[in-house]
DOSELO-700878 format. One record per residue: residue number from 1; x, y, z of N, C-alpha, C in turn; residue in three letters; chain. Coordinates in nm, 3 decimals. Layout:
% residues N
{NUM,{X,Y,Z},{X,Y,Z},{X,Y,Z},'ALA','A'} ...
% end
This chain:
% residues 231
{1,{9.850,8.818,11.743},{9.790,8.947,11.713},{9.889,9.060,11.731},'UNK','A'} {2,{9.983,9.049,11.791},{10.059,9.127,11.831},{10.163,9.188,11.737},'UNK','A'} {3,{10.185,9.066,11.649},{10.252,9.121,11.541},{10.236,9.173,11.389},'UNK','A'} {4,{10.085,9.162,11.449},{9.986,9.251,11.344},{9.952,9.416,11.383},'UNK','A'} {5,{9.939,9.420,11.509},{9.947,9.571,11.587},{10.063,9.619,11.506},'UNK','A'} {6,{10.187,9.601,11.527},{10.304,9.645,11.517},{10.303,9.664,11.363},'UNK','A'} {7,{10.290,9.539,11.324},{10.279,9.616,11.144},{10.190,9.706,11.111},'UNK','A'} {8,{10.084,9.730,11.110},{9.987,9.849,11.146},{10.041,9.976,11.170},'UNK','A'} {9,{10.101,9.913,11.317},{10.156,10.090,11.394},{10.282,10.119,11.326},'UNK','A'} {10,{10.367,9.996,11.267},{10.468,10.038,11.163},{10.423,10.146,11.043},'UNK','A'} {11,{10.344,10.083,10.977},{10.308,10.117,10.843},{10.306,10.268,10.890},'UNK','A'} {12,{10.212,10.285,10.977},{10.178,10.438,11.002},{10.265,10.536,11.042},'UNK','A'} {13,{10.385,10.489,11.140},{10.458,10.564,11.192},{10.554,10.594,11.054},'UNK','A'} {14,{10.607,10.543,10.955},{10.701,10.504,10.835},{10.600,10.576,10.710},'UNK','A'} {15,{10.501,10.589,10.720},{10.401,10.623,10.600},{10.463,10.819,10.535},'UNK','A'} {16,{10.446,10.808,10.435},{10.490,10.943,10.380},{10.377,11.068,10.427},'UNK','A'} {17,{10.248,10.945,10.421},{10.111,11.021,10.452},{10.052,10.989,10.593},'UNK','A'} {18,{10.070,11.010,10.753},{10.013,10.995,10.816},{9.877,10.950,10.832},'UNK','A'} {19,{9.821,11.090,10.832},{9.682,11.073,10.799},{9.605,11.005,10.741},'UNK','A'} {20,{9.631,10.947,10.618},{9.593,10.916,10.479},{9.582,10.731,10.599},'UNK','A'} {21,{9.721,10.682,10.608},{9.730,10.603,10.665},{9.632,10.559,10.773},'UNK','A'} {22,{9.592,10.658,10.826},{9.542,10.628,10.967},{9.401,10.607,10.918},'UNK','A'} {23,{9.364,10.678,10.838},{9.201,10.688,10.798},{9.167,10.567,10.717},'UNK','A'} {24,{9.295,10.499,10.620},{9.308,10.345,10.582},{9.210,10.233,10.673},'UNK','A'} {25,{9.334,10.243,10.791},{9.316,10.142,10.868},{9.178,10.137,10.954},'UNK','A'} {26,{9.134,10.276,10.986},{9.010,10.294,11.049},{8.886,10.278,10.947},'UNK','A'} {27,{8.925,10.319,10.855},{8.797,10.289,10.696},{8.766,10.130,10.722},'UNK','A'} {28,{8.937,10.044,10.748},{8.900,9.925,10.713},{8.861,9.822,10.823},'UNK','A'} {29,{8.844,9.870,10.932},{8.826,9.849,11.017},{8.646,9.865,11.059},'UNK','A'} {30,{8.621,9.941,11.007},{8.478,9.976,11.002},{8.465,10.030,11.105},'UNK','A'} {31,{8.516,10.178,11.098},{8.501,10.252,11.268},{8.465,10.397,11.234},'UNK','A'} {32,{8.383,10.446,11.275},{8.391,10.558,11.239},{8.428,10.672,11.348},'UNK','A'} {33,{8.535,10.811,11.287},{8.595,10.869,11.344},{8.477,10.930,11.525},'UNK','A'} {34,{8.377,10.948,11.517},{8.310,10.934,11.616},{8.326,10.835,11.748},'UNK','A'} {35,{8.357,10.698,11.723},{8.307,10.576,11.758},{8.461,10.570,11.812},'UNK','A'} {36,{8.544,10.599,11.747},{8.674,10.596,11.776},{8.724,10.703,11.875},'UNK','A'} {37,{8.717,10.780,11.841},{8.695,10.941,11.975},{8.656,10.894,12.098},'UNK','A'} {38,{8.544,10.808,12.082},{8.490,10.806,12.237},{8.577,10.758,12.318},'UNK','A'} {39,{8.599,10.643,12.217},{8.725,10.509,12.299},{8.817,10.552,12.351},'UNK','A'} {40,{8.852,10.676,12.281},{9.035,10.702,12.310},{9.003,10.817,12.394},'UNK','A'} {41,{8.847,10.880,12.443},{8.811,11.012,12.503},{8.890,11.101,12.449},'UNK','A'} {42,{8.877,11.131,12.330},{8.934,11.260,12.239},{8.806,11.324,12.173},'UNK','A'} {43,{8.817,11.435,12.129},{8.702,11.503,12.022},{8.751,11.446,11.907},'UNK','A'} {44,{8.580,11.440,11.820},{8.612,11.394,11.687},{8.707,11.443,11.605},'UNK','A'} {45,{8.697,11.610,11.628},{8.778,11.678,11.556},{8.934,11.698,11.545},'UNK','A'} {46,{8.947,11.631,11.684},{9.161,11.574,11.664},{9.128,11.467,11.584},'UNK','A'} {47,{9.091,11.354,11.561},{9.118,11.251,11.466},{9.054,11.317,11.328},'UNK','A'} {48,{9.018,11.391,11.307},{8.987,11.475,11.205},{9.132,11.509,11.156},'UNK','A'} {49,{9.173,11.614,11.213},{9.292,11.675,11.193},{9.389,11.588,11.190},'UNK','A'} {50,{9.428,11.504,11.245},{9.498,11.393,11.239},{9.530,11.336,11.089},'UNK','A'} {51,{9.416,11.284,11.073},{9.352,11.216,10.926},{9.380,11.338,10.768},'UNK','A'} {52,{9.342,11.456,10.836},{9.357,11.569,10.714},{9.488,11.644,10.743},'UNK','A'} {53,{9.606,11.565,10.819},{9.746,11.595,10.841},{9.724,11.765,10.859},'UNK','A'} {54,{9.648,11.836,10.979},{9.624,11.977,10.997},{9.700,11.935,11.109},'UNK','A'} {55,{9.774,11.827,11.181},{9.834,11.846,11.328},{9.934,11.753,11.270},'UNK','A'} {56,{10.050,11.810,11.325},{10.164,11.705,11.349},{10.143,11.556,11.394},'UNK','A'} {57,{10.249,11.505,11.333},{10.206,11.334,11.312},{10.232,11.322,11.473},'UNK','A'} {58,{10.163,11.199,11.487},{10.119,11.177,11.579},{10.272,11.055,11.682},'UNK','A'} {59,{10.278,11.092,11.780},{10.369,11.019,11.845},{10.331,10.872,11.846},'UNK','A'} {60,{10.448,10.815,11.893},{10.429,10.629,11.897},{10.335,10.559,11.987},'UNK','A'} {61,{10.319,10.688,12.093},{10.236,10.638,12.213},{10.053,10.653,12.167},'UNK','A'} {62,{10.058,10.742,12.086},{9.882,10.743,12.049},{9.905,10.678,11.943},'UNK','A'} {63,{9.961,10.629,11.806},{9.954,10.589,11.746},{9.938,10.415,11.802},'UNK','A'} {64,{10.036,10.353,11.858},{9.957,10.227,11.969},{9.846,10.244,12.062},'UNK','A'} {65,{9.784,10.332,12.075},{9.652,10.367,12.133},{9.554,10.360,12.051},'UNK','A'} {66,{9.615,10.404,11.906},{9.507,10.419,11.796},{9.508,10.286,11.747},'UNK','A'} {67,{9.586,10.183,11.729},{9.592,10.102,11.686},{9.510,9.962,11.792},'UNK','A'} {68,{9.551,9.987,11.943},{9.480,9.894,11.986},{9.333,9.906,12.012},'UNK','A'} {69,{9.283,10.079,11.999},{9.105,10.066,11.985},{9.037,10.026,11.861},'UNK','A'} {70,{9.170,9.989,11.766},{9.094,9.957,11.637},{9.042,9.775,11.685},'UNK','A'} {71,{9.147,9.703,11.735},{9.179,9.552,11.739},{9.006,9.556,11.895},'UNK','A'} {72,{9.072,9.661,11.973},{8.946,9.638,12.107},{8.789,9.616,12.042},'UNK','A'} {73,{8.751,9.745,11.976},{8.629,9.764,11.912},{8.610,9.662,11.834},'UNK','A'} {74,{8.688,9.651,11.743},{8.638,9.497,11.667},{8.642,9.367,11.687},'UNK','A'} {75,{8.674,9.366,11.829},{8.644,9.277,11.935},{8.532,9.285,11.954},'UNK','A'} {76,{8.466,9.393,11.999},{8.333,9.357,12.066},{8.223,9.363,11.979},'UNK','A'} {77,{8.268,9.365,11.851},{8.156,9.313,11.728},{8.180,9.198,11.647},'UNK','A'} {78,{8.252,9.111,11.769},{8.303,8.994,11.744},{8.419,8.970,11.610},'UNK','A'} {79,{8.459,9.045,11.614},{8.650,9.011,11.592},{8.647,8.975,11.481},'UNK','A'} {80,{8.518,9.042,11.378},{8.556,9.007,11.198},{8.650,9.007,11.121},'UNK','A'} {81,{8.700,9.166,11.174},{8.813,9.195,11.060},{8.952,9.161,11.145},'UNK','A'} {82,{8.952,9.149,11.265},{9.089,9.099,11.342},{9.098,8.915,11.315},'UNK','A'} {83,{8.962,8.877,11.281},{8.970,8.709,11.240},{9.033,8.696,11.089},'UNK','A'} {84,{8.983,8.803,10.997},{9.014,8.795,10.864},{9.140,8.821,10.872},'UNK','A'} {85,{9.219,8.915,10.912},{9.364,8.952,10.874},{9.429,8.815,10.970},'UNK','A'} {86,{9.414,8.809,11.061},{9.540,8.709,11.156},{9.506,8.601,11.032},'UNK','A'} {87,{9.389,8.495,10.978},{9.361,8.373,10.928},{9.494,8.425,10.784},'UNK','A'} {88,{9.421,8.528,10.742},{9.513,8.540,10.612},{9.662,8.566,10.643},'UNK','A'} {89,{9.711,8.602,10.719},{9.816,8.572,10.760},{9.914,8.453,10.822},'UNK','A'} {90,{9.808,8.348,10.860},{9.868,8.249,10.858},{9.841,8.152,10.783},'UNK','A'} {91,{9.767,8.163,10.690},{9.752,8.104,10.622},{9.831,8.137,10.431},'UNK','A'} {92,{9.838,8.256,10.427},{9.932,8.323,10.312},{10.068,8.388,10.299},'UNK','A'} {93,{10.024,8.402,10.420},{10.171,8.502,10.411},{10.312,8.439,10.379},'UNK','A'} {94,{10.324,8.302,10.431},{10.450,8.246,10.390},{10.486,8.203,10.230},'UNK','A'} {95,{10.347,8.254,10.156},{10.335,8.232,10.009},{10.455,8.327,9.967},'UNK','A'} {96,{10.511,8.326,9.837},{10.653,8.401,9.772},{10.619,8.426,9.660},'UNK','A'} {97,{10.477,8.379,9.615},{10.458,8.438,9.464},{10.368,8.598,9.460},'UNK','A'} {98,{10.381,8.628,9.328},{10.388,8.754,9.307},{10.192,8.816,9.356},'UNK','A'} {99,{10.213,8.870,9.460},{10.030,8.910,9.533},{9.975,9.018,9.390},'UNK','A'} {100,{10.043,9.079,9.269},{9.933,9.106,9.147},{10.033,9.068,9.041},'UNK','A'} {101,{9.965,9.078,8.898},{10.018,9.069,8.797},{9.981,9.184,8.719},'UNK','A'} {102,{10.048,9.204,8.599},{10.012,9.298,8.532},{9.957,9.248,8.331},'UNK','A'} {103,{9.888,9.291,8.344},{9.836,9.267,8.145},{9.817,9.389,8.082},'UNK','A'} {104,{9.875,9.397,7.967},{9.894,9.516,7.864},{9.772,9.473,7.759},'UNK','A'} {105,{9.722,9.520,7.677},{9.633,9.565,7.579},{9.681,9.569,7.423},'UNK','A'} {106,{9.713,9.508,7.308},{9.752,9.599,7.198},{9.674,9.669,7.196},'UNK','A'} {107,{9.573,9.715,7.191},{9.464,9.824,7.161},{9.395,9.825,7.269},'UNK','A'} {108,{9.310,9.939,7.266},{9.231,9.950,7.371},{9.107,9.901,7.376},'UNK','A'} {109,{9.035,9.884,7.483},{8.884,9.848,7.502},{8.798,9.964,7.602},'UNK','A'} {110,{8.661,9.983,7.501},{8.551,10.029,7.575},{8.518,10.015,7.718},'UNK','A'} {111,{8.510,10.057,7.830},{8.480,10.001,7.944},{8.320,9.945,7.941},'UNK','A'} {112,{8.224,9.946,7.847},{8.118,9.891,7.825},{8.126,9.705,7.785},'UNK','A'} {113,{8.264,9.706,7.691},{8.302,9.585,7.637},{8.365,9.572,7.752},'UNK','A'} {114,{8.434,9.618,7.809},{8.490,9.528,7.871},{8.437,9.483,7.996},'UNK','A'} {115,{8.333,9.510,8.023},{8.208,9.492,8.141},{8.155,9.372,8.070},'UNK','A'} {116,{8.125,9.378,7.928},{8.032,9.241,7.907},{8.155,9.117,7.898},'UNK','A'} {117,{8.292,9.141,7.873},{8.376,9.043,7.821},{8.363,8.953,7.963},'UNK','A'} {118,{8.372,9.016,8.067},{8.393,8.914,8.222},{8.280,8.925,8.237},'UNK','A'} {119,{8.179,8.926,8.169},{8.045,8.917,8.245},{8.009,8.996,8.356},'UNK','A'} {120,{7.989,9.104,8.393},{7.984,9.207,8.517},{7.884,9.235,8.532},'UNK','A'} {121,{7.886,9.232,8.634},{7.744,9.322,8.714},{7.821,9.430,8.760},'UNK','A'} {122,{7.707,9.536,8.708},{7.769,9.684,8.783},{7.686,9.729,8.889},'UNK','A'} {123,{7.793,9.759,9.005},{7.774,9.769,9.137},{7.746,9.944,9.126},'UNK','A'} {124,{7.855,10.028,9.077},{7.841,10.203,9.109},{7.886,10.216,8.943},'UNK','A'} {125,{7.803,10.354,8.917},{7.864,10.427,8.867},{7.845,10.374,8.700},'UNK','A'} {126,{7.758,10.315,8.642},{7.736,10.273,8.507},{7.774,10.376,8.367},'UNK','A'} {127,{7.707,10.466,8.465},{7.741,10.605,8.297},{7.874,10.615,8.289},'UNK','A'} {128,{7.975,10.608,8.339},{8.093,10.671,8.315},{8.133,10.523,8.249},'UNK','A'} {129,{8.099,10.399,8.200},{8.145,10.282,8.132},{8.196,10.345,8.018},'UNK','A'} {130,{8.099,10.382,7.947},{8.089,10.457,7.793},{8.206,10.497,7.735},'UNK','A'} {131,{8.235,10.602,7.864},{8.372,10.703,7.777},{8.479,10.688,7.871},'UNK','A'} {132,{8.523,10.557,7.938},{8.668,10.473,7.972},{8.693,10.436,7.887},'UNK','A'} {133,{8.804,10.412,7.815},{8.917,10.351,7.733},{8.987,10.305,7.820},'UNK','A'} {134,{9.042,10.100,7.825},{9.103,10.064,7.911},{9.241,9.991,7.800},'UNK','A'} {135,{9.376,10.031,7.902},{9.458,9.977,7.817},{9.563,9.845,7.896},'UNK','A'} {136,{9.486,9.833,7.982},{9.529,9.706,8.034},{9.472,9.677,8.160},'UNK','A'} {137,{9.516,9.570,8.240},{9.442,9.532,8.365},{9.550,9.463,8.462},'UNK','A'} {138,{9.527,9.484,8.577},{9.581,9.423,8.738},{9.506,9.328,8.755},'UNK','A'} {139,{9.595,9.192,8.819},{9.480,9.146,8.925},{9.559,9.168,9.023},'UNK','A'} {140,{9.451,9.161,9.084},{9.569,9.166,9.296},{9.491,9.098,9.349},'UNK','A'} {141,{9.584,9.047,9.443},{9.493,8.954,9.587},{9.514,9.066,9.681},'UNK','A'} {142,{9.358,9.095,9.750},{9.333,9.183,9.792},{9.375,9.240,9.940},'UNK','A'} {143,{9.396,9.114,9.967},{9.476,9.102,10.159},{9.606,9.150,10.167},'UNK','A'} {144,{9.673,9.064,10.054},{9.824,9.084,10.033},{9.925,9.206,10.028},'UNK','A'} {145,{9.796,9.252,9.920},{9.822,9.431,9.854},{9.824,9.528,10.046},'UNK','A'} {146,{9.752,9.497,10.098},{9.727,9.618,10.224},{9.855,9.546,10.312},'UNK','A'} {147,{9.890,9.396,10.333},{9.984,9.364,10.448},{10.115,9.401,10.352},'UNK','A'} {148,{10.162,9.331,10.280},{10.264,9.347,10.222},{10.319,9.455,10.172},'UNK','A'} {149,{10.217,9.537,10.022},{10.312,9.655,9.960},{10.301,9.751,10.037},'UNK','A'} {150,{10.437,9.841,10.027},{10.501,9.936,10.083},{10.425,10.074,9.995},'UNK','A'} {151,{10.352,10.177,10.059},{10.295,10.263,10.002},{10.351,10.281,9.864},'UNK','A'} {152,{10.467,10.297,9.852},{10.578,10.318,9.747},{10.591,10.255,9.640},'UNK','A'} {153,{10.532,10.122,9.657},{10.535,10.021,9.556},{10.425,10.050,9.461},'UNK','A'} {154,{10.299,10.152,9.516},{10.166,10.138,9.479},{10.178,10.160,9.301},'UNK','A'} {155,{10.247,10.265,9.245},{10.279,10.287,9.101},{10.312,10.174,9.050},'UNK','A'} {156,{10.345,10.032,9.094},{10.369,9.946,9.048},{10.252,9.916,8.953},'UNK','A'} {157,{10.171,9.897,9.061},{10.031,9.809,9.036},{9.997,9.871,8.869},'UNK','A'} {158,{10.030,10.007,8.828},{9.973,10.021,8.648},{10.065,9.995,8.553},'UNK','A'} {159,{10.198,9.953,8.581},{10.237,9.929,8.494},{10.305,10.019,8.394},'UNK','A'} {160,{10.253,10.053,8.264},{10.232,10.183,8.190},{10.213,10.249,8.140},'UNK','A'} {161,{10.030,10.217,8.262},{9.951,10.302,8.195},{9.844,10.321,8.332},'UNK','A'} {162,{9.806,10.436,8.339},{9.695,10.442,8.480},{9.539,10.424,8.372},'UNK','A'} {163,{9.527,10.391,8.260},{9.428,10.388,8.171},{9.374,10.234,8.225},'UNK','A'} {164,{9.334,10.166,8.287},{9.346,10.044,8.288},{9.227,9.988,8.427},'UNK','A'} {165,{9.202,9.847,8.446},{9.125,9.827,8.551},{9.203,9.704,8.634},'UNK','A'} {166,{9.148,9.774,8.769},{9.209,9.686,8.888},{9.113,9.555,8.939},'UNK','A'} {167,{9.156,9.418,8.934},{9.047,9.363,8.917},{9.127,9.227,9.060},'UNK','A'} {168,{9.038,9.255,9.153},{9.065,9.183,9.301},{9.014,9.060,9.361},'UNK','A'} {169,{9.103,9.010,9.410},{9.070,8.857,9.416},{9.090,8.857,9.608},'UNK','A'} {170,{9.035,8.744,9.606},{9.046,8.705,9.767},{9.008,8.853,9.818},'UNK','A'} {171,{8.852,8.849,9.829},{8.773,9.006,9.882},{8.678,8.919,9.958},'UNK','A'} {172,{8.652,9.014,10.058},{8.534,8.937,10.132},{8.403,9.037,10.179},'UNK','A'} {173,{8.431,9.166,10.142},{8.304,9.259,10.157},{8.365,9.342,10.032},'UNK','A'} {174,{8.484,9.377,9.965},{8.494,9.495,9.865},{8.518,9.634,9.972},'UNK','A'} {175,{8.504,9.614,10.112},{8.560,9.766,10.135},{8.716,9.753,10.134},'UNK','A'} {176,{8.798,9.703,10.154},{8.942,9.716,10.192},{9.013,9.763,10.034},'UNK','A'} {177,{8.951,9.700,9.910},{9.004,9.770,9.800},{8.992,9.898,9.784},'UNK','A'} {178,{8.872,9.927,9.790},{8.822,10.104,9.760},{8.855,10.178,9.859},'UNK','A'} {179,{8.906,10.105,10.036},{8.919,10.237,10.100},{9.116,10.226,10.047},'UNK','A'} {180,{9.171,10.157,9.974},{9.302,10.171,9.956},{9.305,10.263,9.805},'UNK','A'} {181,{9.232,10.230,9.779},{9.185,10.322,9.621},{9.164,10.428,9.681},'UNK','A'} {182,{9.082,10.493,9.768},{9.067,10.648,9.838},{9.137,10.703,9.859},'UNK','A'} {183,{9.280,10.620,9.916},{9.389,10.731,10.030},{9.494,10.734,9.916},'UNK','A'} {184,{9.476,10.644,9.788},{9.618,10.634,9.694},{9.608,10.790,9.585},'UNK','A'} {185,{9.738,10.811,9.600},{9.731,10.931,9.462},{9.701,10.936,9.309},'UNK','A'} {186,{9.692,10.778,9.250},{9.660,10.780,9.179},{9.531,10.629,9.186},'UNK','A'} {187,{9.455,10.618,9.063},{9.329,10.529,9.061},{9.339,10.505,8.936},'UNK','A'} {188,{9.255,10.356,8.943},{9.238,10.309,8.819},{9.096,10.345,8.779},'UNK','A'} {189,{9.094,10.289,8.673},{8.963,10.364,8.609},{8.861,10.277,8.607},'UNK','A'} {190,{8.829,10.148,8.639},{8.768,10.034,8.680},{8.790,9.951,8.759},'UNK','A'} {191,{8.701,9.888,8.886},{8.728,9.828,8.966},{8.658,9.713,8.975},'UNK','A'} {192,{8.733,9.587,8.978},{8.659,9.458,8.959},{8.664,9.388,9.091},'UNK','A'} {193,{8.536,9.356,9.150},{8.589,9.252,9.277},{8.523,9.083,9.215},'UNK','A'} {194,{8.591,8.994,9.254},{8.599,8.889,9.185},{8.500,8.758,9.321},'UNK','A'} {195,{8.406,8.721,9.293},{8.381,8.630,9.339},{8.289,8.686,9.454},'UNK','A'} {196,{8.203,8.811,9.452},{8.149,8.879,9.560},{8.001,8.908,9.515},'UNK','A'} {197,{7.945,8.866,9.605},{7.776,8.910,9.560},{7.720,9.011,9.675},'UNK','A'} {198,{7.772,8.950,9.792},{7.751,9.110,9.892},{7.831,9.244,9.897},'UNK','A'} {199,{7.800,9.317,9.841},{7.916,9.455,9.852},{7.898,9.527,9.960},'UNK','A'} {200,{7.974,9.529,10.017},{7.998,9.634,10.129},{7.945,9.784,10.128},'UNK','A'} {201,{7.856,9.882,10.181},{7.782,10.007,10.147},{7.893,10.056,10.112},'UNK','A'} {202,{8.023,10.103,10.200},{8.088,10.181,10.218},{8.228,10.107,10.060},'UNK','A'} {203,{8.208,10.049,10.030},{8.265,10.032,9.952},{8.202,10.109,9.792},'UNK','A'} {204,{8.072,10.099,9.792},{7.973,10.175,9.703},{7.973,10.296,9.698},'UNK','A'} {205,{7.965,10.358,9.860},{7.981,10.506,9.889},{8.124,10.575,9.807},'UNK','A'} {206,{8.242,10.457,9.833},{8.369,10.548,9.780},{8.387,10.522,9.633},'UNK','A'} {207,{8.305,10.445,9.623},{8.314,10.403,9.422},{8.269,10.554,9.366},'UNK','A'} {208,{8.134,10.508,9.428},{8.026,10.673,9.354},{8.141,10.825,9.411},'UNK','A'} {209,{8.204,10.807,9.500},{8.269,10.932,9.544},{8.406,10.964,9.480},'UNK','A'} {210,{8.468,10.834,9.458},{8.586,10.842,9.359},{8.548,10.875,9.198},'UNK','A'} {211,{8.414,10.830,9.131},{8.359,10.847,9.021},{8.405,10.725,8.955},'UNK','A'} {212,{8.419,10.598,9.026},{8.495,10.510,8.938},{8.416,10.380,8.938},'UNK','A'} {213,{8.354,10.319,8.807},{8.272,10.207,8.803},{8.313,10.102,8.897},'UNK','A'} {214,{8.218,10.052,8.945},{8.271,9.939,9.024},{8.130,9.852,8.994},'UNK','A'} {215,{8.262,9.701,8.963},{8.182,9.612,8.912},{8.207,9.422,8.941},'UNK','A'} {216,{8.134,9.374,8.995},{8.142,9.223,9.000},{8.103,9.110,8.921},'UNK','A'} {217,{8.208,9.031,8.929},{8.195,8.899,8.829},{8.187,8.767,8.913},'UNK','A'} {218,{8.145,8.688,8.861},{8.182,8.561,8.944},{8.251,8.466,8.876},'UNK','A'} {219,{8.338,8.509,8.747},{8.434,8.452,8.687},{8.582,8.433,8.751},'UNK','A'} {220,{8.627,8.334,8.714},{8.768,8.307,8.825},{8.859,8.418,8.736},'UNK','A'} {221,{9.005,8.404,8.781},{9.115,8.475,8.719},{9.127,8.424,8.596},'UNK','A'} {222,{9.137,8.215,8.582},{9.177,8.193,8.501},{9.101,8.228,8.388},'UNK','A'} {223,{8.950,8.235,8.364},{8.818,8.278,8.272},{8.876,8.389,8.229},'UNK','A'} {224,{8.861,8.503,8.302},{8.886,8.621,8.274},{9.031,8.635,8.145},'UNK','A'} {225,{9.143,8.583,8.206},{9.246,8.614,8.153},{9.251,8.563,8.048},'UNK','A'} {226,{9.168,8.427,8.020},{9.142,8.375,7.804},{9.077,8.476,7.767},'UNK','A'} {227,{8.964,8.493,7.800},{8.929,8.613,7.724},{9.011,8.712,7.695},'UNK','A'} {228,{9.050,8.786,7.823},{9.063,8.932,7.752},{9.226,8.927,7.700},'UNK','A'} {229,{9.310,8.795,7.688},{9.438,8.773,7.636},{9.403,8.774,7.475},'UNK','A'} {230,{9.249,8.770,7.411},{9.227,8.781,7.274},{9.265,8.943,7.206},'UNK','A'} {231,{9.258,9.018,7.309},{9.251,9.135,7.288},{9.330,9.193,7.195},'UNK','A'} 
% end
């Protein structure tokens, strides 16, 4: 576990965006800035400021403070998301192939068509299908994307075109995509979680708040990618 703290408290201390960072890991953590205050006996409103970069970044010593009430607390709601990251870490991380790919479009597609092509159920946000034009698609494995890429890398993920949908594999509630979709500067314009029938609220909450359809299939990668390779 320890060398999961440290990447954590890395990411954050190294991040361009403090804040942005910090509110990541606590989004994904399922903590809310309240719940977290108490722990660390601070007012809500420093991790406020913190989070909305109104205070200087934060030293190494609260930032490992902040980091171990994330690992404590989700301890004592029995260690979901500290079970999910360590398993996927030892179990993936020594993998070397590429955690997304990218697919281009000759032409574009309706985000209505392209909801029925993978078969989707729409989770948030249906009206705005209509008038998306998508000109290509991501997949990402969804663990990989938060341990591995370097904030910096994130422009990778479109390729070239931000017209396009992000479509996520290896999810196990749908919040860890959308709260990385929240803190990023740019978004895709459709969000696919792959293989999920429970959605996470707070994953719904930031769909409808980002304005960006979010939608589930229970089609694998390989399904998906005959199809929409007709395109």
């Amino acid at each position: 576990m320890d060398d999961l703290k440290e990447k954590i408290a890395g990411e954050i201390t190294l991040s361009e965006n403090v804040g942005d960072t910090i509110k990541k890991w606590r989004e994904l953590f399922g903590i809310s800035q309240t719940e977290l205050a108490k722990y660390l006996d601070i007012s809500t409103s420093t991790i406020s400021d913190y989070e909305a970069n109104r205070r200087l970044s934060p030293g190494i010593s609260i930032i490992k403070r902040f980091v171990d009430a994330l690992f404590t607390i989700d301890e004592t709601r029995g260690g979901t998301v500290t079970k999910s990251l360590e398993n996927f870490r030892t179990n993936d991380m020594p993998k070397k192939e590429p955690f997304y790919t990218l697919h281009e479009f000759n032409s574009f597609i309706n985000g209505n068509d392209f909801n029925t092509l993978i078969d989707g159920k729409i989770i948030a946000n249906p009206s705005y299908l209509d008038t998306i034009k998508i000109f290509g698609y991501t997949f990402l494995d969804s663990l990989r994307v938060i341990l591995e890429m370097a904030p910096m890398e994130y422009p990778k993920l479109f390729g070239v075109t931000t017209e396009r949908a992000f479509l996520f594999d290896n999810v196990s509630t749908g919040r860890s995509p959308m709260v990385v979709i929240r803190v990023a500067p740019i978004k895709p314009k459709i969000v696919v979680l792959l293989g999920l029938t429970n959605i996470d609220k707070l994953a719904v909450k930031l769909a409808q708040v980002e304005k960006i359809p979010l939608i589930s299939t229970k089609l694998s990668i390989k399904e998906i990618d005959e199809r929409l390779s007709k395109i």
